[in-house]
N, C-alpha and C positions, 0 to 999 in steps of 0.2 A: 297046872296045865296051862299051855299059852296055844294062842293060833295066830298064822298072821295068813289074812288073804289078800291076795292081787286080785283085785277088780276087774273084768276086760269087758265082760257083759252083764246084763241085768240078771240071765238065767244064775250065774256064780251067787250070787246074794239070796236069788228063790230056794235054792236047791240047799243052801244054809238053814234056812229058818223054816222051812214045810218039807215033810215027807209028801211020797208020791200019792197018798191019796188026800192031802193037805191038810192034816194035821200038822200042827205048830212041834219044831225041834228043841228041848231045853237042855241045856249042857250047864247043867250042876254046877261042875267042877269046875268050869276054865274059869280061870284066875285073870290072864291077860289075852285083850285081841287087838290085833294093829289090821287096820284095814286100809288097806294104799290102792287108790283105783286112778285110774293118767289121768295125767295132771291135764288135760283139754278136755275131760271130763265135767267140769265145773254149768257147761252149756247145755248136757240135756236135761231135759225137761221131763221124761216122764222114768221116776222113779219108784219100787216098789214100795206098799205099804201092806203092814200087815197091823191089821186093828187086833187087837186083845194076844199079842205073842210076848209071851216074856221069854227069850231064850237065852238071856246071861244073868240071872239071878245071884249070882256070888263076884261078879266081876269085880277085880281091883285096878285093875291098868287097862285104859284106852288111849289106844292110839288113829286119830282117823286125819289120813295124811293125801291133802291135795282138794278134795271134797265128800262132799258124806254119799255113800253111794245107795244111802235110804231115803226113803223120802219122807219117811213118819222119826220119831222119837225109840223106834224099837231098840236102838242101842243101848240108849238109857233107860229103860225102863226096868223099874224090881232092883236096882245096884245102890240106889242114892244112899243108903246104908254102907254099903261097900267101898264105894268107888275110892281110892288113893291118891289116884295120879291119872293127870288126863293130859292128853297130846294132842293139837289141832293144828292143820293149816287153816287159814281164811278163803273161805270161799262163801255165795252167794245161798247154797243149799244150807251149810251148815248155818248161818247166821239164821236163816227163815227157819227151821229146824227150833233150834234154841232158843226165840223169840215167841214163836207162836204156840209153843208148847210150854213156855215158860219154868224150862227145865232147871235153870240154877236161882235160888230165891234164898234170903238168907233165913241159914241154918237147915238147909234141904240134904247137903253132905258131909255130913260132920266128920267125918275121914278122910276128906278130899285136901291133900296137902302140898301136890304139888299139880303147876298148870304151866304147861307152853305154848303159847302160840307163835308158832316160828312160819316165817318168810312173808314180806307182801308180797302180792302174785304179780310180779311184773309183766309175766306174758298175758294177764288178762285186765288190763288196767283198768276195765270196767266192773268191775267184780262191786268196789266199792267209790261212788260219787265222788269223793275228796279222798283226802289221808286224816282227816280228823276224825272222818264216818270210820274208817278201820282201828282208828286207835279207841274209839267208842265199843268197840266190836271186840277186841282185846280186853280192855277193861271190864266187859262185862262179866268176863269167865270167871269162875269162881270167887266171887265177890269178898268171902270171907277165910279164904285160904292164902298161905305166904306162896306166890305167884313168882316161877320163876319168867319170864317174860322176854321176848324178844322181838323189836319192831325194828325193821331192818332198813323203811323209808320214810321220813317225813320232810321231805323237801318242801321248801317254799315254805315251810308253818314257822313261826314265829313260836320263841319264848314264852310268851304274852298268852298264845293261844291254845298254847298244850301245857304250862307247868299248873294252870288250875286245874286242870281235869285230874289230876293226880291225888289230889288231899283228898278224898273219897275213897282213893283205893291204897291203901297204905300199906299193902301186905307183898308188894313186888319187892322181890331179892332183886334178879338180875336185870337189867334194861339194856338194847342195844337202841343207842338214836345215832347210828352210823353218820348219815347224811346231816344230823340235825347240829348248827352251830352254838355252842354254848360259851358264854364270856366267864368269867368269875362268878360273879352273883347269880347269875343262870343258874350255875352246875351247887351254888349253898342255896339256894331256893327250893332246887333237886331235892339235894339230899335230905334238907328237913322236911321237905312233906313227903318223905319215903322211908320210913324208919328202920326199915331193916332190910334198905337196898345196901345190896355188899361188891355188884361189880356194875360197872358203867362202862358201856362203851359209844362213844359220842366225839363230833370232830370239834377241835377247836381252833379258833381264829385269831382273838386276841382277848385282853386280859379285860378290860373294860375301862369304862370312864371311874374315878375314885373318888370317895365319896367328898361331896362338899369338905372344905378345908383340913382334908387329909394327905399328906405327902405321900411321896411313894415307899420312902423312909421308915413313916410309923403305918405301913399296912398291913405288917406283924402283930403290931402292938393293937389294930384296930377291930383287927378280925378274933382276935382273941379277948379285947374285952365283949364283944358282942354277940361271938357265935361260940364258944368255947363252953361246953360240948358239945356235939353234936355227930349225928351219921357215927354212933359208937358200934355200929357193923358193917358200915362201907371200906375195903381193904382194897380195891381193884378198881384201877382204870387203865381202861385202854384208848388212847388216845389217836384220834386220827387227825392228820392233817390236808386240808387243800391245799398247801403250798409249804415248800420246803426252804424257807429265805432263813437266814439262822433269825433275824428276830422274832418270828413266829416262835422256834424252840426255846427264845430266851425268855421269852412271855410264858411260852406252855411252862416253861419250870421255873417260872415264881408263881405260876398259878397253883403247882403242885404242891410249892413249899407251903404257902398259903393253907391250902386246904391241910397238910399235914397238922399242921399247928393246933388245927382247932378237930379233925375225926382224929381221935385214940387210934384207931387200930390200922387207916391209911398206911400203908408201905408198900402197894407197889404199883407203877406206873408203866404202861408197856406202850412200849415204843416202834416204828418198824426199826428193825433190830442193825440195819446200815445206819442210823443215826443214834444209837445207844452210846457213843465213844463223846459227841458232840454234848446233848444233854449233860449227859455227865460231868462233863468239864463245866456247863454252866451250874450245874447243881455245886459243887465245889469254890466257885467262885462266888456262888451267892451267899454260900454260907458263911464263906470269910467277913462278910460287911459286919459291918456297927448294928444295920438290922435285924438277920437274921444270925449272930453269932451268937447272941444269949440261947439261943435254942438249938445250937448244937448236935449237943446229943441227942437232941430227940429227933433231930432230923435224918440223922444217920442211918435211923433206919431204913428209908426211905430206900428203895434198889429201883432205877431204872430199867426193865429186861426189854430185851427184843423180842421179835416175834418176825415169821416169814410169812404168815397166812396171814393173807389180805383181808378175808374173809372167815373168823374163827365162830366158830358155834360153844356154845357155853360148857358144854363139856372138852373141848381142846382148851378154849381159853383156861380152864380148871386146871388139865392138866399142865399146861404152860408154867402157868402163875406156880403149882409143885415143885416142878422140878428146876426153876429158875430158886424158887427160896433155896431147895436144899444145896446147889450149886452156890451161894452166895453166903449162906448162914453157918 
């Protein structure tokens, strides 16, 4: 059994959880509830509580989208057994909500396998003091479950300042850092403290500085004695660019080769999909060198796809990445 409510006023939430003479409602059954209340909702201040109501006792799937239109922990309460899959936007309620109740602690939901937090909230930029306070806010969700995850802005943050926040949480699959610029070494720093991230999406700018007395030549040969294995479930990236100069795409695709070399299962790379014809001619041409010709065939795997959505959410980028394999293989 599922329910999904629209939020408009506080009575919609009373009228959920107390009968008319204020007795507490408990619904056994329902499985799944997604509760979506407007998104300029996040500002007011006086939300319902209901002390001692357990009304989703078997719950597997939450979804609370935009802000929590509770003002207590009554969602999660009696589920931490249950609970599977949870969905949140970021907002200012839900974060005080989950902190002050100290609702996720590790080994509190031992079913709890999958976790989104999708969009920072651009219309309300105040929601969270910086972009490092939200990415703090993110991380904190389901501490010990594989985290599908999406951060959609981290402008201005440096490498430096968000790839250590990560080795703590090493159960994120997916990551988008749209906005965030990542050089070579960035995006293999990435992926080893993420061990079972499998799509990235992140812009990039250029390939970076190489290491002391390494040519450009042997960065095959270098990235492979050093990093080789590695990110053995990273298959996905989607790659953005702030500028369209072909050296940018010739840098993105030795950055690609690069990384092929050394994750096993890396094959595919998307592209906005007017510049698939380009890349692809540099991927062809790089493989011909002296450097990258001994690995060949393993490169070949490697398919650059297009893509028209500017903006993809991790279930189309899924489907993309599908139906471009089967189109190609």
């Amino acid at each position: 059994m599922s329910l999904a409510l629209y939020v408009n006023v506080m009575a919609d939430i009373t009228s959920l959880i107390q009968n008319a003479d204020g007795s507490y409602v408990e619904y056994y059954y329902l499985h799944t509830l997604r509760l979506h209340e407007w998104q300029n909702s996040d500002e007011m201040t006086q939300r319902p509580v209901f002390p001692g109501a357990v009304p989703f006792p078997n719950l597997r799937r939450l979804e609370i989208r935009h802000a929590n239109p509770f003002g207590d922990d009554t969602p999660f309460r009696g589920n931490a057994a249950t609970l599977e899959s949870l969905s949140l936007s970021p907002s200012t309620s839900t974060d005080r909500i989950l902190r002050e109740y100290k609702i996720f602690t590790p080994g509190s939901h031992p079913k709890l396998h999958y976790v989104s937090i999708e969009g920072m909230p651009y219309s309300r930029p105040n929601i969270f003091k910086t972009e490092i306070e939200y990415l703090r806010f993110v991380l904190s969700i389901g501490p010990n479950a594989p985290v599908r995850t999406i951060l959609d802005s981290l402008k201005g943050s440096t490498p430096q300042s968000i790839l250590p926040m990560f080795g703590a949480y090493t159960c994120i699959q997916v990551l988008n850092l749209e906005n965030f610029h990542l050089e070579l070494w960035d995006t293999i720093a990435l992926i080893k403290a993420l061990p079972l991230l499998s799509d990235l999406r992140a812009t990039f700018s250029v390939l970076g500085p190489r290491p002391d007395g390494v040519s450009e030549p042997e960065l095959p040969a270098y990235v492979i004695a050093n990093y080789y294995p590695m990110g053995k479930r990273f298959r996905c990236w989607c790659i953005e660019f702030e500028t369209f100069e072909l050296h940018v795409f010739r840098e993105a695709v030795h950055c690609v080769l690069l990384l092929a070399l050394v994750c096993p299962n890396f094959d595919y790379a998307a592209v906005p999909r007017g510049e698939r014809e380009v890349v692809m001619a540099y991927m062809n041409e790089m493989i011909a060198t002296d450097a990258f010709r001994p690995h060949a065939s393993q490169l070949r795997r490697l398919l650059f796809g297009g893509r028209e959505n500017q903006i993809l959410s991790v279930d189309v980028a899924q489907a993309e990445y599908e139906e471009e394999r089967a189109r190609w293989s």
